[in-house]
C-alpha positions in Angstrom: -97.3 -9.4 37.6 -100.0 -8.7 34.6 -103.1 -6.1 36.0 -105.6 -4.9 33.9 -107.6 -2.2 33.1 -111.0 -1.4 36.0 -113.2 -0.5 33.2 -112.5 -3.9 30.9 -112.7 -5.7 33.7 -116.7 -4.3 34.8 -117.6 -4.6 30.8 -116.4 -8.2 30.8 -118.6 -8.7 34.5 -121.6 -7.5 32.9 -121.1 -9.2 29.6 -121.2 -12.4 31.6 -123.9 -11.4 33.9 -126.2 -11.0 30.2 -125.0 -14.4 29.3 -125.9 -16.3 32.2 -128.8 -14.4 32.8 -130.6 -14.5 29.3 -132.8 -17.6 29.8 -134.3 -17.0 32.7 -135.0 -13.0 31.2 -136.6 -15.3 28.4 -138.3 -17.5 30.2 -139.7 -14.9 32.6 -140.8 -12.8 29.5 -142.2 -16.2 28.1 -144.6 -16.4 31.1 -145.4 -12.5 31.3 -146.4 -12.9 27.9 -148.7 -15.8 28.4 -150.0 -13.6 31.5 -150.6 -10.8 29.6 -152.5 -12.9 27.0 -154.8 -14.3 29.1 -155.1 -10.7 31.0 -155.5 -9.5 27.7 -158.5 -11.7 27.0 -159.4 -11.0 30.8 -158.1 -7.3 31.2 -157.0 -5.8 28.1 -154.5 -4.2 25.7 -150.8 -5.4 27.5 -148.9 -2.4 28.7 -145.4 -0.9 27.1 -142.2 -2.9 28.3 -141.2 -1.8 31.5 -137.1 0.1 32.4 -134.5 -2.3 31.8 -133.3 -2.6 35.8 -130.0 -2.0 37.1 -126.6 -4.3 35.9 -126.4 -6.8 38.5 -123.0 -7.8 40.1 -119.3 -8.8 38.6 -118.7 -12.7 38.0 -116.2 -13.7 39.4 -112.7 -14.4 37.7 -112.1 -16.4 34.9 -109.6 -19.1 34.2 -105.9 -17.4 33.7 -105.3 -17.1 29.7 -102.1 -18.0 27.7 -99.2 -16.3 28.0 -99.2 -13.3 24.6 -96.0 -13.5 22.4 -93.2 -11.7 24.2 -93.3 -8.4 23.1 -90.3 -6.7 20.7 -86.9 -5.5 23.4 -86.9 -2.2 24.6 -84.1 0.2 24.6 -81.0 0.1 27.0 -81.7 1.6 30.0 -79.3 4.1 31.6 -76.6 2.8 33.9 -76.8 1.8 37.1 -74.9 2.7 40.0 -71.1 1.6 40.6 -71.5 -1.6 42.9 -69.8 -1.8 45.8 -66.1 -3.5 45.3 -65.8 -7.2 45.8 -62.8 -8.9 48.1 -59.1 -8.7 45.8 -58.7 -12.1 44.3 -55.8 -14.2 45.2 -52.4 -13.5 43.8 -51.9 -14.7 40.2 -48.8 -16.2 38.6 -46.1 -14.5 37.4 -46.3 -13.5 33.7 -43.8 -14.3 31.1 -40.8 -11.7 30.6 -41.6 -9.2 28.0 -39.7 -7.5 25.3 -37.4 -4.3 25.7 -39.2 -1.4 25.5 -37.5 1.7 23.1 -35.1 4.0 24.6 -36.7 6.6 25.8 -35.8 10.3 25.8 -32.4 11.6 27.5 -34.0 13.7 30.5 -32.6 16.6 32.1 -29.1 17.3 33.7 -29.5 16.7 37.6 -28.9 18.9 40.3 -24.8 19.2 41.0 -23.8 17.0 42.9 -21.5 17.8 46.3 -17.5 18.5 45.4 -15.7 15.3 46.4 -12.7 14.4 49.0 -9.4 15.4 47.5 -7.5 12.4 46.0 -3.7 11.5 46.4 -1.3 12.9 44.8 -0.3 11.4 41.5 3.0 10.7 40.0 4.7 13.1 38.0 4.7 12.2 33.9 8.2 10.9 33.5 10.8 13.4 32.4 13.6 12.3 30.0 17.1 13.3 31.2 19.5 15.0 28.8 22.4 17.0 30.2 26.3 17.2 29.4 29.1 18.5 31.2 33.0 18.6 29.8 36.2 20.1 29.4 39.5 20.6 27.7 42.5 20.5 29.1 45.1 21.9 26.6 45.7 24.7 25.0 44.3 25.6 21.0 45.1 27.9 18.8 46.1 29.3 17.0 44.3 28.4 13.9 44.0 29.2 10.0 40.1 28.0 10.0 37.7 28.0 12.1 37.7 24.8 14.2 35.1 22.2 16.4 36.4 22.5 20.1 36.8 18.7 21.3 36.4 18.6 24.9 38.5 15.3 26.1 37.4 15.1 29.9 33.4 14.2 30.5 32.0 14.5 33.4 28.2 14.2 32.6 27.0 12.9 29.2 23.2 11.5 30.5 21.2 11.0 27.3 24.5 10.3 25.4 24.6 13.1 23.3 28.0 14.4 23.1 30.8 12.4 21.2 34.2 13.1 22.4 35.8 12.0 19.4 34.6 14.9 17.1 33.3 17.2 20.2 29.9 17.4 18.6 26.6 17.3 20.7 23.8 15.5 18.8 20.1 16.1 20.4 18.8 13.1 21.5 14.9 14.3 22.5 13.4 16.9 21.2 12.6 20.1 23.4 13.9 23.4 24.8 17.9 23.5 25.9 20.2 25.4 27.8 23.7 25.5 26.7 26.8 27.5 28.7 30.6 27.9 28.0 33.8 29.5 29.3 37.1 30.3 27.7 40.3 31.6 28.8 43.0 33.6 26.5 46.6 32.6 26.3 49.0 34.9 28.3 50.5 35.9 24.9 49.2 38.7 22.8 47.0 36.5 20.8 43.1 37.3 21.3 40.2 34.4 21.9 37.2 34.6 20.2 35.0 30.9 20.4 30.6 30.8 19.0 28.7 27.8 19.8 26.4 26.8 16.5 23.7 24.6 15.8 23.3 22.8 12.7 26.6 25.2 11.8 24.6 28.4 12.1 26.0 30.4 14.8 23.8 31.6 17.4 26.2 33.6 20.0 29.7 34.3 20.6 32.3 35.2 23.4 35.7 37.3 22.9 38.3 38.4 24.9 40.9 40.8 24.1 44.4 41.0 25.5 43.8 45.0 26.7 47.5 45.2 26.4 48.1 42.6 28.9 50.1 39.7 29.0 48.0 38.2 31.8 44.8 35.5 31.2 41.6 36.8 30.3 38.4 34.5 30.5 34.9 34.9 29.7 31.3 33.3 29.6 28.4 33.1 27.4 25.0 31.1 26.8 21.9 30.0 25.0 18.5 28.7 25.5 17.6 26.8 22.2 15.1 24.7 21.0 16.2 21.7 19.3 14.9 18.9 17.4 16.0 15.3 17.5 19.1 14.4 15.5 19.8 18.3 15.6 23.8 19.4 16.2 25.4 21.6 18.6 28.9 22.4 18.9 31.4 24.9 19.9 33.7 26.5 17.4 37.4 28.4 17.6 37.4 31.1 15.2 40.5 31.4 13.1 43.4 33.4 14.3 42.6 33.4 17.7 43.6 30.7 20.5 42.7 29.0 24.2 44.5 28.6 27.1 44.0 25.5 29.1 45.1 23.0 31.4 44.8 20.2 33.7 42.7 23.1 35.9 40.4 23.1 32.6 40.1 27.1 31.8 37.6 25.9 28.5 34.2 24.1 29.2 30.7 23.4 28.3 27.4 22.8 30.2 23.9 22.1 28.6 20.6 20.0 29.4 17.5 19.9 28.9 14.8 21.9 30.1 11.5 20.2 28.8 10.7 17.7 26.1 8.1 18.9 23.5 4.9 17.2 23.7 4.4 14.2 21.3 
C-alpha cells in the first residue's frame, strides 16, 4: 500500500481550505470595505488590516490518482532461506542403458587370502621304460682284434635297444644310463680283458689275470652315462685275451635307464 508524507498532506489541506474559502474572504472584505466607507464618511480614516487568523481544518481526501509508471527493477535481493523439503515424487522409469565407462585404474593387491584344503594326489608324469638284460653262452677268444661281444640269450630288451645280431645297444630316449657287466676267464692260461664303449670311445674296462692258476676267474665293472638318442653302446673283447662261458652264462650285461632328459 502507497502512504504519503504528514507534512504534504497538511500543505495540500490548507491549499484547499484557501481555495474554497476565497470568496467568502472576498465577499466579506467587499462588505467591510463598504462599512468602512460609509464609517469613513460617518467615523473616519479606516483602520490597518487586521492578523491573518489561524489555518482552519484539513479537507478531506481527494479522489485516488493514477497509478505512476512502474519504477526501474531493483537489485537481487539476498537468498532466502532453504524451504522445507517437499514429499519424494513417485518412482520414474527406467532409463536407457548407457555406454561402457573406461577402465579404470588396477587397485591394490588384497589382503592374503586363507591357505586352502590340500588337493589329491596327482599322477606321476609318465616315465619311458628303457632297460636290457642278456647273456652269452659260449666261450670267445681268443682273438687278433678287438671284437663286439654278441650276447645270444635276452632276457629283457624294453625300449628295444639292443640288437642281438650285431650285440650293439642303440639309445632309444635320451637321458642318464646305468650300464653293468661280468666276465669270466677261461681255465687256461690265457688272460680276459673286456671295455664297454660308447660311440667306440671306451669309457671303463674289467681284467682278470690267471695269478698262475688254472682255475676261472670272473670280474665286474660299470658305468653311469648320459646318452643321446641314436647314441651306441657296446661291449668289446680286447685282442689276445678270451671268455669263458656256458649254458650257466659266466658273460653278461645289464643297463636301463635312470631318467629321460627334459624336452
Amino acid at each position: 500500500m502507497k502512504t504519503f508524507d504528514p507534512k504534504v498532506v497538511m500543505n495540500y489541506c490548507i491549499i484547499i481550505c484557501v481555495i474554497q474559502f476565497s470568496p467568502i474572504v472576498a465577499q466579506q472584505q467587499t462588505e467591510d470595505q463598504d462599512d468602512e466607507s460609509r464609517q469613513c464618511c460617518t467615523n473616519g480614516i479606516p483602520g490597518i488590516p487586521g492578523v491573518p487568523g489561524t489555518n482552519g481544518l484539513p479537507g478531506p481526501f481527494g479522489p485516488k490518482g493514477e497509478s505512476g509508471v512502474p519504477g526501474t527493477v531493483g537489485p537481487k535481493g539476498d537468498s532466502g532461506l532453504a524451504g522445507v523439503d517437499g514429499i519424494p515424487g513417485a518412482k520414474g522409469d527406467r532409463g536407457e542403458v548407457g555406454s561402457t565407462g573406461q577402465k579404470g585404474t588396477t587397485g591394490k593387491p588384497g589382503p592374503k587370502g586363507d591357505r586352502g584344503e590340500r588337493g589329491e594326489m596327482g599322477l606321476l608324469p609318465q616315465q619311458p621304460r628303457v632297460a636290457i638284460s642278456a647273456v652269452r653262452t659260449t666261450s670267445m677268444g681268443p682273438l687278433t682284434y678287438d671284437a663286439v661281444i654278441v650276447y645270444d640269450k635276452i632276457y629283457a630288451n624294453e625300449g628295444r635297444g639292443y640288437s642281438s645280431s650285431n650285440g650293439t645297444f642303440t639309445c632309444p630316449v635320451s637321458g642318464m644310463y646305468f650300464f653293468t657287466f661280468s666276465i669270466m676267464r677261461t681255465k687256461n692260461p690265457e688272460e680276459a680283458y673286456v671295455c664297454i664303449y660308447k660311440n667306440d670311445i671306451e669309457l671303463v674296462c674289467v681284467w682278470v689275470d690267471n695269478e698262475g692258476s688254472r682255475e676261472h676267474g670272473a670280474a665286474t665293472n660299470s658305468v653311469i652315462i648320459d646318452l643321446e638318442q641314436g647314441d651306441e653302446v657296446s661291449t668289446k673283447l680286447i685282442a689276445g685275451y678270451a671268455l669263458y662261458s656256458d649254458r650257466d652264462a659266466h658273460v653278461s650285461i645289464t643297463g636301463f635307464l635312470l631318467y629321460a632328459n627334459q624336452q
